[in-house]
ROPATOR-115095 format. One record per residue: x, y, z of N, C-alpha, C in turn; residue in three letters; residue number from 0. Coordinates in steps of 0.1 Angstrom, whole numbers, plus 5000, padded with zeros to 4 digits. Example, Ala and Ser with C-alpha at 12.3 -4.5 7.8 and 13.67 -1.06 7.14 Angstrom:
REM ROPATOR-115095
5132	4943	5078	5123	4955	5078	5132	4967	5078	ALA	0
5128	4978	5071	5137	4989	5071	5129	5000	5079	SER	1
REM end
This chain:
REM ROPATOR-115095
1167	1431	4647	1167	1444	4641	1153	1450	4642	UNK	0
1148	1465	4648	1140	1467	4649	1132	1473	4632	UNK	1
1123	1471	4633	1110	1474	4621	1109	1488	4619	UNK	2
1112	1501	4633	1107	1508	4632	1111	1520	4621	UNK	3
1103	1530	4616	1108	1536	4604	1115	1545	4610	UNK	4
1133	1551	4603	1136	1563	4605	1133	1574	4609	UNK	5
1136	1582	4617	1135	1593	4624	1132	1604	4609	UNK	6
1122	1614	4605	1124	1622	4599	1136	1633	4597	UNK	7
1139	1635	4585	1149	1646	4580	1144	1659	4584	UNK	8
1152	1668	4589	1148	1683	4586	1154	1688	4575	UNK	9
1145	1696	4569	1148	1703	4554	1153	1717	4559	UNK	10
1153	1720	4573	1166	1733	4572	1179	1732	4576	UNK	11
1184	1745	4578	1196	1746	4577	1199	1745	4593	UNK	12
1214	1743	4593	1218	1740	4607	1220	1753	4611	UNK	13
1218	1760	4606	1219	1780	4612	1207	1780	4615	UNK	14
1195	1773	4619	1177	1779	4624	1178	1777	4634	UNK	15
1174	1784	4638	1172	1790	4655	1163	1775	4654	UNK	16
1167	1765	4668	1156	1757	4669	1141	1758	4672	UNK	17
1137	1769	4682	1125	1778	4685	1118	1783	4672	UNK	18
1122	1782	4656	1116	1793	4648	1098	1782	4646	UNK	19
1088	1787	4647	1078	1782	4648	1073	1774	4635	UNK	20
1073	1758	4637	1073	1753	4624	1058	1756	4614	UNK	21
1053	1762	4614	1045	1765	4608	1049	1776	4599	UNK	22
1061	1787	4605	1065	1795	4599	1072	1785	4583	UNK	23
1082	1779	4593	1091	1771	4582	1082	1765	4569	UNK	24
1070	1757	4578	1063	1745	4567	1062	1757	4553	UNK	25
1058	1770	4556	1048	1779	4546	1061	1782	4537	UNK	26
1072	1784	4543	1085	1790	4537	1090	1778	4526	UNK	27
1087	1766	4526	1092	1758	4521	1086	1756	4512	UNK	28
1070	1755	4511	1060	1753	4500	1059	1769	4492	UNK	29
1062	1782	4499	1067	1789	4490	1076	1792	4480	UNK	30
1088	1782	4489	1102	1784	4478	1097	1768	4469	UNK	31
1093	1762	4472	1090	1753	4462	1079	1754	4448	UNK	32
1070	1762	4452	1061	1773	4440	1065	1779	4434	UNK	33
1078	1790	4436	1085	1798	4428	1095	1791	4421	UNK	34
1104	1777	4428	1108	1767	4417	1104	1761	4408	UNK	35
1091	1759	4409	1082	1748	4399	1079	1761	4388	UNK	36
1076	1777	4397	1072	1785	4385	1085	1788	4377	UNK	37
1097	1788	4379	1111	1785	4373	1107	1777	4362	UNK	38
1109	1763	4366	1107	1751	4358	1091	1755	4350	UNK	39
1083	1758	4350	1076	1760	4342	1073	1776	4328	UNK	40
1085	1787	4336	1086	1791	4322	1095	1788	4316	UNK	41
1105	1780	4321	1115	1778	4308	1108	1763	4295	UNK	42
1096	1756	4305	1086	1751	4297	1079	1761	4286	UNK	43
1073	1770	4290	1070	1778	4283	1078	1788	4271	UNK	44
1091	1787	4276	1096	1795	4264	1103	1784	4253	UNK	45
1104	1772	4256	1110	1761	4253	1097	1757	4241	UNK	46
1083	1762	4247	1066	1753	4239	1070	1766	4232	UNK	47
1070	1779	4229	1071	1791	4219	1081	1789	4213	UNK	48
1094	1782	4215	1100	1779	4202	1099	1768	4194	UNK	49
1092	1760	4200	1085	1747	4194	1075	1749	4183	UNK	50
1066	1759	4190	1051	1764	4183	1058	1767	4170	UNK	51
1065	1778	4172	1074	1787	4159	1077	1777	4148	UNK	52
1085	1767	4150	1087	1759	4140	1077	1750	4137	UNK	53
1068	1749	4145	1060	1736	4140	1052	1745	4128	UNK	54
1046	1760	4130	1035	1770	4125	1047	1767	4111	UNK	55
1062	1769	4113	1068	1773	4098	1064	1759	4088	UNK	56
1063	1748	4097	1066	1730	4088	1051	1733	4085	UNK	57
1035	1735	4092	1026	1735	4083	1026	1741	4074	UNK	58
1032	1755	4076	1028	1769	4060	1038	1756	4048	UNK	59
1050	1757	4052	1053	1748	4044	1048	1733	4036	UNK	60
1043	1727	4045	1038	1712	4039	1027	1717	4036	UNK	61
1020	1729	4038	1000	1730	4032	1006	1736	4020	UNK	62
1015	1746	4018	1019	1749	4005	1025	1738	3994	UNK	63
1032	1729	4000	1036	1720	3990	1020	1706	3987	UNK	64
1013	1708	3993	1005	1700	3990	0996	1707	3979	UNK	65
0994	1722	3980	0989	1727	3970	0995	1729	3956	UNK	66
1009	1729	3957	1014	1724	3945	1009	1713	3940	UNK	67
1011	1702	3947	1008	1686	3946	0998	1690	3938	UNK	68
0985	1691	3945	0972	1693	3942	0969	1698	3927	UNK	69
0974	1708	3927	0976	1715	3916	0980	1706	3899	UNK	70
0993	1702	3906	0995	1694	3891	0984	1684	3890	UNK	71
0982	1675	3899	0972	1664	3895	0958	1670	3887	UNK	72
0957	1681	3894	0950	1690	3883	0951	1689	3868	UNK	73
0961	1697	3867	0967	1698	3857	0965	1687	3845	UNK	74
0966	1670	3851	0970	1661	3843	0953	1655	3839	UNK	75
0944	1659	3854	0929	1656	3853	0923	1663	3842	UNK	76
0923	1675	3844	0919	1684	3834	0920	1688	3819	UNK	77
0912	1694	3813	0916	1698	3801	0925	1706	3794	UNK	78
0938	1705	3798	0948	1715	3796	0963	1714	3788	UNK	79
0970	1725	3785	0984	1717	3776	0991	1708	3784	UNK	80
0989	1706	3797	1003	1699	3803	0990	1685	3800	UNK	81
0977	1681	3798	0977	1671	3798	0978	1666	3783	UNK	82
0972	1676	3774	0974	1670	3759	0989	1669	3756	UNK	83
0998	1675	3764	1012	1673	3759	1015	1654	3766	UNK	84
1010	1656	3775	1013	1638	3784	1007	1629	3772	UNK	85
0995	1632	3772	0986	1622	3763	0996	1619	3744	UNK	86
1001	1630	3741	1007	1634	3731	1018	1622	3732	UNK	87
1028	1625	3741	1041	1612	3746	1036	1601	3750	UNK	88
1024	1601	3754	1020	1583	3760	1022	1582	3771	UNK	89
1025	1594	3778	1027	1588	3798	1015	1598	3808	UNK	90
1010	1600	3801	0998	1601	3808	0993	1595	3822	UNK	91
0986	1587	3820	0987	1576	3832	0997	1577	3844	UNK	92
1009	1573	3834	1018	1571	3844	1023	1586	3848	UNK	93
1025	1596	3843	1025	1612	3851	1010	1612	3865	UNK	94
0998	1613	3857	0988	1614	3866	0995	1604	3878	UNK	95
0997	1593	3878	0997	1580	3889	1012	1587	3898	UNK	96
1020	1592	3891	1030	1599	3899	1028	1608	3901	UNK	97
1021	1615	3899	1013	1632	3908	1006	1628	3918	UNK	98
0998	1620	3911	0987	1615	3927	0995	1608	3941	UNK	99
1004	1599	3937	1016	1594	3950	1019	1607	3959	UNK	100
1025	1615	3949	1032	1632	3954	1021	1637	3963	UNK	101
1010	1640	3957	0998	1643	3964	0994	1638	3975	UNK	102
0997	1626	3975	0986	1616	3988	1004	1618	4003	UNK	103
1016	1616	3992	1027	1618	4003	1027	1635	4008	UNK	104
1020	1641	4003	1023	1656	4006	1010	1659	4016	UNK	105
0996	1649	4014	0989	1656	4021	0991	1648	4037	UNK	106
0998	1634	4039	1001	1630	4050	1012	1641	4059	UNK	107
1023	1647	4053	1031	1655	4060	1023	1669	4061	UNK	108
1017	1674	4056	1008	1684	4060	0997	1677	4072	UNK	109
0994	1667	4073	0983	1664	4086	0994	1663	4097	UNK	110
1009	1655	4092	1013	1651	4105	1020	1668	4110	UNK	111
1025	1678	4104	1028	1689	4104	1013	1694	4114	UNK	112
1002	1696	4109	0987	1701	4117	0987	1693	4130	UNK	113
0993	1680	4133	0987	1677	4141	1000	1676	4150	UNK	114
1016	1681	4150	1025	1680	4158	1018	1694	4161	UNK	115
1015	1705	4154	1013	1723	4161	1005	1719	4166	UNK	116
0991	1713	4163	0979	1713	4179	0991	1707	4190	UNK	117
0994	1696	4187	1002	1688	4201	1009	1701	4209	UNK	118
1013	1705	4202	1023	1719	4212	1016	1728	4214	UNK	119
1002	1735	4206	0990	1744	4215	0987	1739	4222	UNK	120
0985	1726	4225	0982	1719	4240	0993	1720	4246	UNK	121
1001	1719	4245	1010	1717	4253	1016	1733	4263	UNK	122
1012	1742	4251	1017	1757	4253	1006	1762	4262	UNK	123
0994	1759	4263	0979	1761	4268	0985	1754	4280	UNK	124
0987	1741	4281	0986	1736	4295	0998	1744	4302	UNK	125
1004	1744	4299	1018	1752	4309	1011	1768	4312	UNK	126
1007	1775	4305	1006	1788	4303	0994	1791	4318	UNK	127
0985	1775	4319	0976	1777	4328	0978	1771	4341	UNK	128
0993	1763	4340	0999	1764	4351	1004	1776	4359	UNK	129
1008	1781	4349	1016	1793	4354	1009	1803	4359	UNK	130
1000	1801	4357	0988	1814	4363	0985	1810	4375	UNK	131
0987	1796	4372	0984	1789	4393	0995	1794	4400	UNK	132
1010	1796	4398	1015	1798	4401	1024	1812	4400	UNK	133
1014	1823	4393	1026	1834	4394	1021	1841	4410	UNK	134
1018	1836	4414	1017	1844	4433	1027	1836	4441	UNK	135
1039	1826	4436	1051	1821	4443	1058	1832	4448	UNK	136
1065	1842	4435	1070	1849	4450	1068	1862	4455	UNK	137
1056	1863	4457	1046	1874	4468	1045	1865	4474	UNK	138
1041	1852	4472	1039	1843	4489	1055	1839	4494	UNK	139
1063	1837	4486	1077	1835	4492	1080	1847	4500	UNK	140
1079	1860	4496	1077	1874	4505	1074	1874	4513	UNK	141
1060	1869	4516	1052	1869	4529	1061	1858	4541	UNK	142
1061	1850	4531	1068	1848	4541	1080	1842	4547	UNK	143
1088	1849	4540	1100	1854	4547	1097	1865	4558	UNK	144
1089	1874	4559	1090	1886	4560	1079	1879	4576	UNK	145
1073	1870	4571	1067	1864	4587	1076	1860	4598	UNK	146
1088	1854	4589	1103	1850	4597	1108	1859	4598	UNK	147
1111	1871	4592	1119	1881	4597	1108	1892	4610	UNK	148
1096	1891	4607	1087	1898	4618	1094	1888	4633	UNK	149
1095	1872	4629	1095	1871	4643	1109	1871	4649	UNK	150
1117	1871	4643	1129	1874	4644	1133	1891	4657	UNK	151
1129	1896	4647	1131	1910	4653	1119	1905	4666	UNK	152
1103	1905	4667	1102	1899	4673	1107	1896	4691	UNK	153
1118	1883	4687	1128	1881	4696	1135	1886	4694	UNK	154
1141	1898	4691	1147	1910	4698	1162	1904	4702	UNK	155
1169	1890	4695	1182	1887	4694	1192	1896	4681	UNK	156
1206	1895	4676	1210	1902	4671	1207	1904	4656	UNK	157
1202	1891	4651	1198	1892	4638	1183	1901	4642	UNK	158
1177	1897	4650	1165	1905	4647	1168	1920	4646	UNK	159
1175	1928	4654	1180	1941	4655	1186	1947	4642	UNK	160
1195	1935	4639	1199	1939	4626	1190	1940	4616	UNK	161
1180	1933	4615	1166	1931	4601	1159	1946	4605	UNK	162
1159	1948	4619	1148	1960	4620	1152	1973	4616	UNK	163
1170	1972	4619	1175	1990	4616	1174	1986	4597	UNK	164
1180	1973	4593	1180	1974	4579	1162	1978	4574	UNK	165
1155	1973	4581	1137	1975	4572	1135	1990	4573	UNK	166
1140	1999	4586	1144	2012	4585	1148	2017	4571	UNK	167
1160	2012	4572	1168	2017	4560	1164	2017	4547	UNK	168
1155	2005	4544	1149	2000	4533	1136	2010	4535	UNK	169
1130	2014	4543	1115	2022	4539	1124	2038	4535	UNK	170
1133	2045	4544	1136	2052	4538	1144	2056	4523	UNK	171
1150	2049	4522	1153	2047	4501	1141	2043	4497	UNK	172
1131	2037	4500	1118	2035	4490	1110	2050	4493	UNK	173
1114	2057	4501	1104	2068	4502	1112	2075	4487	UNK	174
1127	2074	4494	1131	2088	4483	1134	2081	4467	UNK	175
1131	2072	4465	1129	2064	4453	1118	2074	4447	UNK	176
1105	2068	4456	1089	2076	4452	1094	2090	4446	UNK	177
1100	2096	4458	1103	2112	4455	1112	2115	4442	UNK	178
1118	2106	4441	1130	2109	4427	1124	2104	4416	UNK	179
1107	2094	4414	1100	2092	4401	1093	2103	4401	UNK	180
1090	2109	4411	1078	2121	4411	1092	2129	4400	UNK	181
1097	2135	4410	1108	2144	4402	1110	2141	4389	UNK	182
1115	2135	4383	1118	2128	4368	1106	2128	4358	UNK	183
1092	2125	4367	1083	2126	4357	1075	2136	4354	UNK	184
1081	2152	4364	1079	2161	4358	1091	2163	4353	UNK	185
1100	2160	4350	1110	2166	4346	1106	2164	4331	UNK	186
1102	2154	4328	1098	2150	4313	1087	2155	4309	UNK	187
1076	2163	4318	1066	2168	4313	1071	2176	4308	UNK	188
1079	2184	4319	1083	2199	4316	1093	2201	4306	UNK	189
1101	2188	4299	1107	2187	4286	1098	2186	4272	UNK	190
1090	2182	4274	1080	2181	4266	1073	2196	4262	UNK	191
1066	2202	4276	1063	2217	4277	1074	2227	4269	UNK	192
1083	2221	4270	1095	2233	4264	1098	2229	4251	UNK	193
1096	2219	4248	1099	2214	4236	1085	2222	4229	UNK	194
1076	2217	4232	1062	2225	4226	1063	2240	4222	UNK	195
1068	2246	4233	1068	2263	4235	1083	2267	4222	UNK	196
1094	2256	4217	1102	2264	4211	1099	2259	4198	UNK	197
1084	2250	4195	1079	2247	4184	1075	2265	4179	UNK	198
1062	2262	4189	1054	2275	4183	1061	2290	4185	UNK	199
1072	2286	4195	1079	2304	4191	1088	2303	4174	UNK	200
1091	2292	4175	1099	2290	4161	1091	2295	4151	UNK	201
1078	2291	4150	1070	2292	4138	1062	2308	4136	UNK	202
1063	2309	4151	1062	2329	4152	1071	2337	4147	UNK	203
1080	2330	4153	1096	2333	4145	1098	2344	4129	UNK	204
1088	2325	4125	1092	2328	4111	1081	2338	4103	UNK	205
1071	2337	4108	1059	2343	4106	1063	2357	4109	UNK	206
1067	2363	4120	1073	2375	4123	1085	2382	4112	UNK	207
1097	2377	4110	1105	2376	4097	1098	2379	4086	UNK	208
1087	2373	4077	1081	2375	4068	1073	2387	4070	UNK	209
1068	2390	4080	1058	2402	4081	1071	2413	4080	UNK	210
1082	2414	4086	1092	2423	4084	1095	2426	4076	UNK	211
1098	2419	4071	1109	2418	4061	1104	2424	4047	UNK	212
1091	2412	4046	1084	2411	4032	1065	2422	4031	UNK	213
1069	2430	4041	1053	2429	4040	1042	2425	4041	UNK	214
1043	2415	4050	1033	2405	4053	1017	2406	4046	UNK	215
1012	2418	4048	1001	2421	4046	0988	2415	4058	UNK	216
0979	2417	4053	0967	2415	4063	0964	2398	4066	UNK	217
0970	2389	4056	0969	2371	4057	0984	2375	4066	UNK	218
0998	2381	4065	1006	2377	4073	1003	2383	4085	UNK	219
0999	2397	4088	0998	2402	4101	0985	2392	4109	UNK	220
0975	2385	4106	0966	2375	4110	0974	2365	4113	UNK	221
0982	2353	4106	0991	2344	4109	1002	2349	4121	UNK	222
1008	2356	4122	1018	2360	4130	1008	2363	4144	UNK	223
1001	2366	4145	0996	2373	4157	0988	2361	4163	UNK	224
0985	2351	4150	0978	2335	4158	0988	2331	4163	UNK	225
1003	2329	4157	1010	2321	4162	1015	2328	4175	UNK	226
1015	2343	4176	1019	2350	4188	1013	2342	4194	UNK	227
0999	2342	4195	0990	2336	4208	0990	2320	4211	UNK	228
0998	2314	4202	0999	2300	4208	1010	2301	4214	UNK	229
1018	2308	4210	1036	2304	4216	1035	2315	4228	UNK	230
1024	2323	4231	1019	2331	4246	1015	2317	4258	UNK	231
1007	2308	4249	1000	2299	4257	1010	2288	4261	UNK	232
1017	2280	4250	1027	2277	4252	1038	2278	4263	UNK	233
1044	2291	4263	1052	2296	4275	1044	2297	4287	UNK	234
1032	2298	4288	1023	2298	4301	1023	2282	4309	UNK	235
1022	2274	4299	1018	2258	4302	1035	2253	4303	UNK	236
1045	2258	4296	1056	2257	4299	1065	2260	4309	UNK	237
1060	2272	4317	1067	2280	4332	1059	2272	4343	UNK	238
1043	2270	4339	1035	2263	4351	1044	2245	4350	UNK	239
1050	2244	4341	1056	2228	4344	1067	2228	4348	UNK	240
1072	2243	4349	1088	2242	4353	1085	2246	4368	UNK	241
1075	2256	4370	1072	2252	4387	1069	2242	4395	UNK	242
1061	2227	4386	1059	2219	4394	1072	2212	4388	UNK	243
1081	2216	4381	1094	2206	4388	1099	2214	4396	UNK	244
1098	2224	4398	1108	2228	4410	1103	2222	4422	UNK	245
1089	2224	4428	1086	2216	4437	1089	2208	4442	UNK	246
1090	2198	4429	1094	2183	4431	1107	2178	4434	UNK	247
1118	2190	4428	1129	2192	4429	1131	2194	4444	UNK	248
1125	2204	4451	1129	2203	4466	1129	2194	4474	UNK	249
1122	2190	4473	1118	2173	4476	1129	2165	4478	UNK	250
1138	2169	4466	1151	2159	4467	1159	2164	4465	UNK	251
1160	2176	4472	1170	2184	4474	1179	2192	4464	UNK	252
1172	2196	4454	1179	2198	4445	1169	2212	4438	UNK	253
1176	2220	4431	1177	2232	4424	1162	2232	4417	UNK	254
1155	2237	4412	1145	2237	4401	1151	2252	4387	UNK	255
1146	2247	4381	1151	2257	4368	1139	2269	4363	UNK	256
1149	2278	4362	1137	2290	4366	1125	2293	4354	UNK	257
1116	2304	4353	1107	2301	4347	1115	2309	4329	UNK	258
1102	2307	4320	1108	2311	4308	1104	2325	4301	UNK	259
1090	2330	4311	1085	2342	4306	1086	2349	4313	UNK	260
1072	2360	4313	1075	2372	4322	1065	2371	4338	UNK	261
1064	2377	4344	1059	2381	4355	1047	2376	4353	UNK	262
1039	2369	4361	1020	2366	4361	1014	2378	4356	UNK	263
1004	2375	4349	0997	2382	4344	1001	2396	4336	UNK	264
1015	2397	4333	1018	2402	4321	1016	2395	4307	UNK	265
1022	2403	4296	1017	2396	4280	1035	2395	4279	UNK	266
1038	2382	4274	1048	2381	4267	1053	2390	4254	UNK	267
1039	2390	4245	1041	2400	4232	1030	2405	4231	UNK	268
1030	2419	4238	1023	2429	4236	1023	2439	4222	UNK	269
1019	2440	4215	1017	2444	4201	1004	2456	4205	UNK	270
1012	2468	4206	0997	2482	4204	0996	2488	4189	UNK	271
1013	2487	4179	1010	2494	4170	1016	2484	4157	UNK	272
1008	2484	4150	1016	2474	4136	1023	2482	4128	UNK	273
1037	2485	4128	1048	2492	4121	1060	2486	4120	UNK	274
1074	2492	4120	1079	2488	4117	1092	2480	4126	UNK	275
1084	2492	4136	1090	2493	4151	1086	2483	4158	UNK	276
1072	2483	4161	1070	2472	4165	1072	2461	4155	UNK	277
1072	2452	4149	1079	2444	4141	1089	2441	4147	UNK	278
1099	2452	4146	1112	2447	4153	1113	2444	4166	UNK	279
1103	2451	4169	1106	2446	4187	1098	2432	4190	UNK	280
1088	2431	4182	1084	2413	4185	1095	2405	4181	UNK	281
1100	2409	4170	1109	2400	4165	1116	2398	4176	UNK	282
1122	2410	4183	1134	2408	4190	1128	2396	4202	UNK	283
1119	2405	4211	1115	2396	4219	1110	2380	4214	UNK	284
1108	2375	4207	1105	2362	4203	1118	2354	4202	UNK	285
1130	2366	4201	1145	2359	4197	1145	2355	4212	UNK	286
1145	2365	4220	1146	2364	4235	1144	2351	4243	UNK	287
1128	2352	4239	1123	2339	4243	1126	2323	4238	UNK	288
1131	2325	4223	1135	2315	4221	1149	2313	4229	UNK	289
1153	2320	4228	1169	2315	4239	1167	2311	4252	UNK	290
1156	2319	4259	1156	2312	4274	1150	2302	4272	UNK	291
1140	2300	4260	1133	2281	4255	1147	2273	4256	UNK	292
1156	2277	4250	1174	2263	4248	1177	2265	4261	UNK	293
1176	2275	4269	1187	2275	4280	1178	2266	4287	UNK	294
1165	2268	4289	1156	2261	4301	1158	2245	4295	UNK	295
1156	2244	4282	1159	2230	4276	1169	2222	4279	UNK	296
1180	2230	4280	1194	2223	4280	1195	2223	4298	UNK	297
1186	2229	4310	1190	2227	4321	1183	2215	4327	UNK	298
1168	2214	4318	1156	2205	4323	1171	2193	4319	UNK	299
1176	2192	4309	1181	2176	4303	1191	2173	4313	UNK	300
1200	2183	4317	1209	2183	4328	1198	2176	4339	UNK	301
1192	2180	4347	1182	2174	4355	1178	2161	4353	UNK	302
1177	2159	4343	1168	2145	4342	1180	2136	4343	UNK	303
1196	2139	4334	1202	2130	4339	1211	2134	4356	UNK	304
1208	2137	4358	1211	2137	4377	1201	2132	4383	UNK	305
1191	2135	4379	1174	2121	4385	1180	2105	4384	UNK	306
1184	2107	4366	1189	2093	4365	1198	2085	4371	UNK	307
1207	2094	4376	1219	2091	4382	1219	2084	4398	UNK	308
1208	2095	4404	1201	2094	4418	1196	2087	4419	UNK	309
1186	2076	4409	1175	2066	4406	1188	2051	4404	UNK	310
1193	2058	4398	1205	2039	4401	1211	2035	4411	UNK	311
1210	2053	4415	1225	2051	4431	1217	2043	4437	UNK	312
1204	2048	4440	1190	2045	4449	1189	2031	4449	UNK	313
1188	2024	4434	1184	2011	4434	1194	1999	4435	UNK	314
1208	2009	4432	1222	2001	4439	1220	1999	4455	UNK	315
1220	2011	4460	1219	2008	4478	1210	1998	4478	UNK	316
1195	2002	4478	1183	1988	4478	1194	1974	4477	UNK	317
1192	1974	4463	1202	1958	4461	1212	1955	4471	UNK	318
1221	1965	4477	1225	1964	4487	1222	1956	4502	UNK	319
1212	1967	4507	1201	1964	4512	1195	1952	4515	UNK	320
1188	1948	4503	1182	1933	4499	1196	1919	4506	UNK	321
1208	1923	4493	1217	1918	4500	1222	1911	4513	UNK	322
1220	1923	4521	1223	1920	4537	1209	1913	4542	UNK	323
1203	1916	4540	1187	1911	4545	1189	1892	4537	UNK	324
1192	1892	4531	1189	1878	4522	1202	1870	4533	UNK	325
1211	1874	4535	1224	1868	4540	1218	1864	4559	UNK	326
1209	1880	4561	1207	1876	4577	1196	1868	4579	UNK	327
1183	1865	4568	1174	1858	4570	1180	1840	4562	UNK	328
1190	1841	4558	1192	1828	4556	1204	1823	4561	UNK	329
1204	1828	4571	1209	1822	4586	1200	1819	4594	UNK	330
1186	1824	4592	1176	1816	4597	1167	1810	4591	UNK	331
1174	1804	4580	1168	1795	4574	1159	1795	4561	UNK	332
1155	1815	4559	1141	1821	4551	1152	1825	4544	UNK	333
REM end
């Protein structure tokens, strides 16, 4: 019988091209084996955080009950009713000598309670700084796959053709991904902007009403005409955010929602004469405005949920995507 040792195992699959360059494989292997171990080490870690939890609850507990302890032996040392009452019945001694047992058993489960929580801060410390060695497993499992799928296409066989129209596919949904967060996150500015603008017309609103109504006088025609000028500013910083979602909107093909004031460089509320007329006609126009504030409100929210809608389709296809790619590169083994 010959001595000599076994022929080595291959650790891939019978689908690898026999040509895939073993250097590629070695890296792929010690990749997927990093990202297993970083597996196995957070469920270490969430496993030491529920350990810690209880161990922190048994010290507060046993340091508390030792201070009880502590406390009575006090009590029976000292000059106090609970000892002149002991001394009074004759068990003195014997209470002190059974406080102090209590004591000396209370302060042992308090050290062994201190010293299982250090045991598990070490323990939670050492994983925690494993895992830092290892959270780059899978960006290097990435790489390299993505070195086997380079050479793949590469050789220019059918799986490669297939990986190359799919990485197509995949950069264009990552483009219009980008384009559909751009979109969304003005959409939320520009909800916010509008939200702002039907603050301060509200409060012009009301300010305008009182000067009507009631006479405002010289403190209400001052208040009213401040808040004119913020709910002016307001609707300025609120139309300039509904333009840049429209922008953004084109992008992805979709509508932008129109503005909420008047023409550039007109006044929203122009005020020449303080009467009663004018009164009413601020008033009116402020009604005005507040209405195209709900309508532009209620179209921005419409918007953001069709972003939202467009943003899952988006990350359903990807998964998709990923899918087919995961199925054709592990037929070659990555």
């Amino acid at each position: 019988m010959s001595d000599a040792p076994p022929p080595p195992t291959t650790t891939t699959s019978p689908d690898v091209p026999a040509d895939v360059p073993a250097d590629l494989l070695t890296e792929l292997g010690a990749a997927r084996e990093q990202v297993a171990e970083g597996v196995r080490q957070e469920e270490r870690r969430r496993r030491a955080v529920r350990q810690l939890d209880a161990a922190l609850r048994r010290t507060e507990e046993t340091t508390a009950v030792l201070a009880a302890e502590t406390a009575d032996v006090a009590v029976l040392e000292g000059l106090s009713a609970g000892r002149l009452w002991s001394q009074l019945r004759g068990t003195r001694d014997d209470d002190l000598r059974r406080e102090r047992a209590e004591q000396q058993r209370a302060e042992v489960a308090a050290a062994r309670a201190l010293a299982d929580q250090r045991a598990v801060e070490a323990e939670l410390e050492a994983v925690r700084t494993r895992l830092d060695r290892l959270r780059g497993g899978p960006a290097r499992l990435e790489r390299a796959r993505v070195a086997v799928e380079q050479w793949l296409v590469e050789r220019g066989d059918e799986t490669g053709r297939a990986l190359a129209t799919l990485a197509e596919e995949v950069g264009t949904l990552q483009d219009r991904q980008r384009e559909l967060a751009e979109a969304a996150e003005a959409a939320g500015h520009a909800a916010g902007a509008l939200a702002h603008a039907h603050d301060r017309l509200d409060s012009a609103h009301g300010w305008s009403s009182y000067d009507t109504f009631f006479g405002g006088g010289m403190i209400g025609d001052a208040m009213k005409y401040n808040r004119l000028d913020d709910a002016q500013r307001a609707i300025v910083e609120a139309d300039a955010a509904l333009a840049h979602l429209a922008r953004e909107l084109a992008d992805v093909d979709r509508v932008g929602v129109g503005h909420i004031g008047v023409s550039p460089g007109q006044q929203v509320f122009d005020v020449f004469f303080d009467n009663i007329i004018s009164d009413w006609n601020v008033r009116r126009r402020i009604q005005d405005s507040l209405e195209r504030v709900r309508r532009g409100r209620h179209q921005v929210d419409e918007v953001r949920r069709d972003l939202d809608a467009a943003r899952r389709e988006a990350d359903a296809e990807l998964l998709g995507l990923a899918q087919r790619r995961d199925t054709l590169l592990g037929r070659a083994g990555a």
